[in-house]
N, C-alpha and C positions, 0 to 999 in steps of 0.2 A: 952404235946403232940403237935406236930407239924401237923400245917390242909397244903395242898396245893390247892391254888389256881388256876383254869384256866380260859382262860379267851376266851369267844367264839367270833370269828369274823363275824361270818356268810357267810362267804366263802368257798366254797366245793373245794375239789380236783376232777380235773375231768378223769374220769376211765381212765386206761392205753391207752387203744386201741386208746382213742379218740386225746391222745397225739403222739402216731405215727403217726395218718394223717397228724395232724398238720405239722408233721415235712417231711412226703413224702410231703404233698402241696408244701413247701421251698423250700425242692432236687425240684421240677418241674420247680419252679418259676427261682430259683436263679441257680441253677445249670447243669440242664439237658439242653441240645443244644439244641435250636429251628430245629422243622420240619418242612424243606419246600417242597413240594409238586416240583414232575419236573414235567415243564409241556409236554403237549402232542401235537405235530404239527401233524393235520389230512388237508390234503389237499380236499378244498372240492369245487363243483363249486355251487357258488350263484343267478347267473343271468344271461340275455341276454340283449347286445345291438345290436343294428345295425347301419349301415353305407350303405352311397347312394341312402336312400330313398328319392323321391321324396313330392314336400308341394301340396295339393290342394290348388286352388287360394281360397281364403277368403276376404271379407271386412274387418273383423278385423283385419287383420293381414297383408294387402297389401296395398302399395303406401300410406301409413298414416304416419303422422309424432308420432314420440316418445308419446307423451299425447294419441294421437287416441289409437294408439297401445295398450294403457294399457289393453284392456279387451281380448286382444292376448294373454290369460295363457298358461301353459305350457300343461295343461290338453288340452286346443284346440289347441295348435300344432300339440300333439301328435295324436290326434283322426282327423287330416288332411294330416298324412303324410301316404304314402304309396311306396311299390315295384312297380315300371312299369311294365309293362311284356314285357318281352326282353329285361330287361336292369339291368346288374349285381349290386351288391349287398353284402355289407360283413356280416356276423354272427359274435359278437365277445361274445362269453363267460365270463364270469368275477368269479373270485373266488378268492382261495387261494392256494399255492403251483401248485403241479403240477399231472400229469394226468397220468400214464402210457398208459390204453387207454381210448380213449373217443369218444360217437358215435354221431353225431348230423342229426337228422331226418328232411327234411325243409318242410314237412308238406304238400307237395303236388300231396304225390304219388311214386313219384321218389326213388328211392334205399338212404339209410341214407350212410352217410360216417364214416369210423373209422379211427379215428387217431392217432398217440403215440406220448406219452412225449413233452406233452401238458402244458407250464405254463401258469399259471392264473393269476395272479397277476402282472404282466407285462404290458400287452397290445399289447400281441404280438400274441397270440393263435386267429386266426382268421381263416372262413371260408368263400366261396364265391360261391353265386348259382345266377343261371339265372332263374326265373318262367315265364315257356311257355304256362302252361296250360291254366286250368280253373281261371278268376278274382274271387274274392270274399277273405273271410278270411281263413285263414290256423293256423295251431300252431308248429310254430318250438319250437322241444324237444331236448336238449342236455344231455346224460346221462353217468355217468362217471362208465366204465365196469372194470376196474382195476386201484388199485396205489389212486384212489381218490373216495371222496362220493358224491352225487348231480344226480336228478332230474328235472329238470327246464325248465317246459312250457312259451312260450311266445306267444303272437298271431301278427300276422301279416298280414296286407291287401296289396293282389294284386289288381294294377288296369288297368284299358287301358288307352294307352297316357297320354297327359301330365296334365289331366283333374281327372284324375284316378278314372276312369266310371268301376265299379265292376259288372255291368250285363253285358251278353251278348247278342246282339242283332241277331236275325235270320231273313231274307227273307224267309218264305218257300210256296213252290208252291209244290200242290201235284204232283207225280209220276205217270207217264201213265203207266208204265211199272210194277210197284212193290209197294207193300202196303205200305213200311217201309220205311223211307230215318235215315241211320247213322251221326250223326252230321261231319261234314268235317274236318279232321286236329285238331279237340280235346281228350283227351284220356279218358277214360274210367271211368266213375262213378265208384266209392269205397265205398265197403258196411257203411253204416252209414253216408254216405255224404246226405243233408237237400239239398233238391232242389225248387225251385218255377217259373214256370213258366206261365209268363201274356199274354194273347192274346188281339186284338184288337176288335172290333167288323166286320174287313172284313168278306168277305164269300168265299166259296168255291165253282166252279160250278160244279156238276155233271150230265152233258150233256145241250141240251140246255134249260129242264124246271127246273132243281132243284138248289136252290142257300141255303149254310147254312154257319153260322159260327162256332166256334169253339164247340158250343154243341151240332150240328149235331139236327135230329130231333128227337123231345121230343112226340108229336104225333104216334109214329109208331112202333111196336116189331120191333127188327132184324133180318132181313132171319136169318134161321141156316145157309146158304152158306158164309155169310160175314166173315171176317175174326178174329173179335171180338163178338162174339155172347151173351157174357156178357154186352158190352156197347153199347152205343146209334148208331142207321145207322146214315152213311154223318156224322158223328165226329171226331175232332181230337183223338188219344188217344198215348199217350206216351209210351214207352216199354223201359225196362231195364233189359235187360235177360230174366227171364220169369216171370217178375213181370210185370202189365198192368195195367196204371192208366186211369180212362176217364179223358179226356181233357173237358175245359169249355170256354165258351167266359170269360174273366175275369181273376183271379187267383186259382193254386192247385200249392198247397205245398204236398210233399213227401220226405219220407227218403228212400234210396238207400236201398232195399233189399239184395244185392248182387253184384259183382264187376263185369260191363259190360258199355257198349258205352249207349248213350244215343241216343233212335229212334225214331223220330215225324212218325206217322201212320194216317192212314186216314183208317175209317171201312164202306169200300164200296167194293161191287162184284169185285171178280176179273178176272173176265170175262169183266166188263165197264170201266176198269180204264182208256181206251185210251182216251177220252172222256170227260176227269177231267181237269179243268183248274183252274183259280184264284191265287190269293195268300193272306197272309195274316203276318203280322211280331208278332214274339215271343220272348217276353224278357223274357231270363232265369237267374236266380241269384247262385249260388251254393256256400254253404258254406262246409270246408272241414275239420271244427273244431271237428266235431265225427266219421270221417270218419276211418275206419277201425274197430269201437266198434260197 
C-alpha cells in the first residue's frame, strides 16, 4: 500500500477578492492616466495702494545721513505719510485678472465711483480724488460688483498743508444775532463719524458783568426761556441736527447721531444776544472711519 505524503509550507492563499485589489491597485498605479485638476482663474482684488501722498517732517527720517536713518522703518514712513487737502491723489487697487465692474468709495462722504473692466494685475487700474473736506482719517473701500471678488478696506489720513495738521482749528466769537453759528465751507457730519472737540480756557462775555468759558455757569438752573434748557446757561453747546451735546472748557468726544452740519451754540436769552462778545478757539478732530455705521 502506497501512503502520500504532503508537505505543509505554512503559507496561506489569500481569498479571491483580496487578489482583485491587488490587481485594480496596478490598473491604478501603472495603467490608468493621471488626473490633473484644471485650474480655476478667479479674478479677485487684494489690496490698496496709493500715490502722491505727502511725508510729515520727522527727525528720523529727514536731513540724516544713511546710518541716522536707519530707525526710519517703513512702519514710521507709513504712519507719516498722508493726503494734503487739496491736493490730488491716486487710488491704485491691486489684485488679479480683471474687474468687469468695480466701485471705489474714498471714504469721505462724497459719491463712490464705478468703473468697468478694470485690470488688476498691471498697474494700470487707477483712481484719483481730491479731499476737501474734513482732515482726520477716512477708509477708502474698493469692492468688486461684477466679473471679480474683493472687499478691501484701507485707511488713510487727510491733513492740512505741508505739515499734515489733521485738527481743525476754529476762531469762534459768539453771534449777536442767532444762537447757532453753522461751521463755514465744511460739509456735513455723517452718522457714525467720532468727533472731539478742545476748547481753551477763554471766556465769553455776556454783557458788561458776566464773563464764562466753555462750561458756562455751573452755579445757576437754566431759564426755561434759554434756548437749551437741558444744559448749562452762558455755555458752549454743540448741535448736530437734533442731537445736543454740552460743551466744556477742556475736551467732549461724540459720535454723529445723524447726518447734518456741525453747529457751535451759545445757551443764552435770545432776547441779550446783542450784547455778547469774546472769543475763544476750538480744535475739532474728526474721524470718518465709522462713519455711515
Amino acid at each position: 500500500m502506497l501512503v502520500k505524503f504532503t508537505h505543509n509550507t505554512g503559507r496561506r492563499s489569500a481569498p479571491p477578492v483580496f487578489r482583485w485589489l491587488r490587481v485594480l491597485f496596478v490598473l491604478a498605479v501603472f495603467v490608468l492616466p493621471a488626473c490633473t485638476p484644471t485650474p480655476i482663474n478667479i479674478s479677485v482684488i487684494t489690496g490698496i495702494e496709493f500715490s502722491g501722498r505727502s511725508q510729515r517732517p520727522n527727525g528720523a527720517c529727514d536731513g540724516l545721513d544713511a546710518w541716522e536713518r536707519r530707525n526710519c522703518t517703513p512702519e514710521l514712513q507709513e504712519s507719516l505719510r498722508f493726503a494734503q487737502r487739496g491736493t490730488q491723489i491716486s487710488i491704485l487697487p491691486t489684485g488679479r485678472g480683471t474687474c468687469t465692474s468695480v466701485q471705489v468709495d474714498f471714504g469721505d462722504g462724497t459719491a463712490p465711483v464705478t468703473l468697468q473692466n478694470q485690470v488688476l494685475d498691471n498697474g494700470s487700474f487707477q483712481v484719483f480724488h481730491t479731499y476737501s473736506g474734513w482732515p482726520g482719517v477716512k477708509l477708502v473701500r474698493v469692492i468688486g460688483l461684477d466679473g471679480c471678488l474683493g472687499d478691501v478696506t484701507r485707511e488713510i489720513t487727510v491733513g492740512i498743508g505741508p505739515e499734515g495738521r489733521t485738527e481743525f482749528h476754529l476762531g469762534y466769537a459768539p453771534s449777536t444775532t442767532v444762537v447757532c453759528n453753522v461751521l463755514p465751507s465744511m460739509p456735513p457730519l455723517r452718522t457714525g463719524t467720532g468727533i472731539a472737540l478742545t476748547t481753551n480756557g477763554m471766556k465769553l462775555r455776556f454783557g458788561p458783568f458776566l464773563e464764562y468759558a466753555a462750561s458756562g455757569d455751573l452755579s445757576m438752573a437754566t431759564p426755561a426761556d434759554y434756548p437749551f434748557p437741558g444744559m448749562r446757561p452762558y455755555s458752549v453747546v454743540y448741535r448736530v441736527g437734533t442731537q445736543i451735546v454740552q460743551g466744556e472748557t477742556g475736551r467732549v468726544v461724540f459720535r454723529a447721531a445723524e447726518t447734518a452740519p456741525l453747529e457751535i451754540c451759545v445757551n443764552d436769552s435770545a432776547s441779550f444776544l446783542g450784547d455778547n462778545s469774546g472769543a475763544m478757539e476750538i480744535v475739532i478732530e474728526v474721524n470718518e472711519m465709522s462713519a455711515g455705521n
